[in-house]
N, C-alpha and C positions, 0 to 999 in steps of 0.2 A: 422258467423254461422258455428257449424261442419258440415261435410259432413255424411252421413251413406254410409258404403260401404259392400255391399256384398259379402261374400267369402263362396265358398265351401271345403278348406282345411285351415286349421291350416298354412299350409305350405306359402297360401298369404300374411299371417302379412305383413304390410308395414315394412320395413326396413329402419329404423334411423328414422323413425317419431315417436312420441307420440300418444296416441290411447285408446280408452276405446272398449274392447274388452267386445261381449256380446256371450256365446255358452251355449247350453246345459252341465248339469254336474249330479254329482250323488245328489248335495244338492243345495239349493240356499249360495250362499255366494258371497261377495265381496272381492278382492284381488289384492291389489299394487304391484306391478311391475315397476321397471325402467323408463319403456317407457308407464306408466301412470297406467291404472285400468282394471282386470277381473272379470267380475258381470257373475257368474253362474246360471241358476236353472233348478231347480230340476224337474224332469220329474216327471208328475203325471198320474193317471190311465186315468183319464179324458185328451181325445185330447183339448179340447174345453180347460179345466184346464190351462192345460200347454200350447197352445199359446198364451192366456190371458196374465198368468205370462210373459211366453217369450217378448212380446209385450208390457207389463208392465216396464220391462226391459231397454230397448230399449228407453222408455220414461226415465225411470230416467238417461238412460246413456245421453242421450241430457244434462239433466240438470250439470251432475256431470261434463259435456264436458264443458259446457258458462260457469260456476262457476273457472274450473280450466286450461281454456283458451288453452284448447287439439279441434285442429281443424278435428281433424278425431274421428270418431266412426266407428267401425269393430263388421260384423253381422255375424259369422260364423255359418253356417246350416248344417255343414257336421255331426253334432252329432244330428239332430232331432231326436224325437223319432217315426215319420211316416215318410214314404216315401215322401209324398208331402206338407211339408208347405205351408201353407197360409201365411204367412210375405209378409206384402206389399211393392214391390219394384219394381222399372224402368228396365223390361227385357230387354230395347233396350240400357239404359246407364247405365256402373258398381256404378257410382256415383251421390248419388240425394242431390238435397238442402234441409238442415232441416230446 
């Protein structure tokens, strides 16, 4: 099973692992990289919108993770577009079981 790990900077990428990387960007798009896959989207007017999406996200990066046997998934929040997400995740452990 992957892992989902939460990050607040760009700058935590795991180093020499494999990773399906999920952030805010200017569009939705998906994007290969070396060290596996960046699934972008796009900020919308609606908050509700866009954590939907986001969290939409998030589930197909699970999928694209068991499919292509990348043990970590990477949730980076430092580009939301409110101050406080709602993305559900363990504040006492950096890493939850998906």
């Amino acid at each position: 099973m992957a892992k989902v790990k939460y990050i607040t900077s760009p700058d935590e990428l795991p180093a020499g692992q494999n990773y399906v990387l999920v952030m805010y960007g200017k569009e939705y798009a998906q994007m290969r990289h070396p060290r596996g896959l960046t699934i972008t989207v796009a900020r919308q007017e609606s908050k509700t919108v866009s954590e939907l999406s986001f969290l939409t996200a998030v589930h197909t990066a699970r999928g694209i993770a068991k499919q292509e046997k990348i043990s970590e998934i990477v949730v980076c929040t430092a580009t939301t577009p409110w101050p406080t997400p709602t993305i559900p995740h363990s504040p006492a452990v950096g890493m939850a079981e998906v």
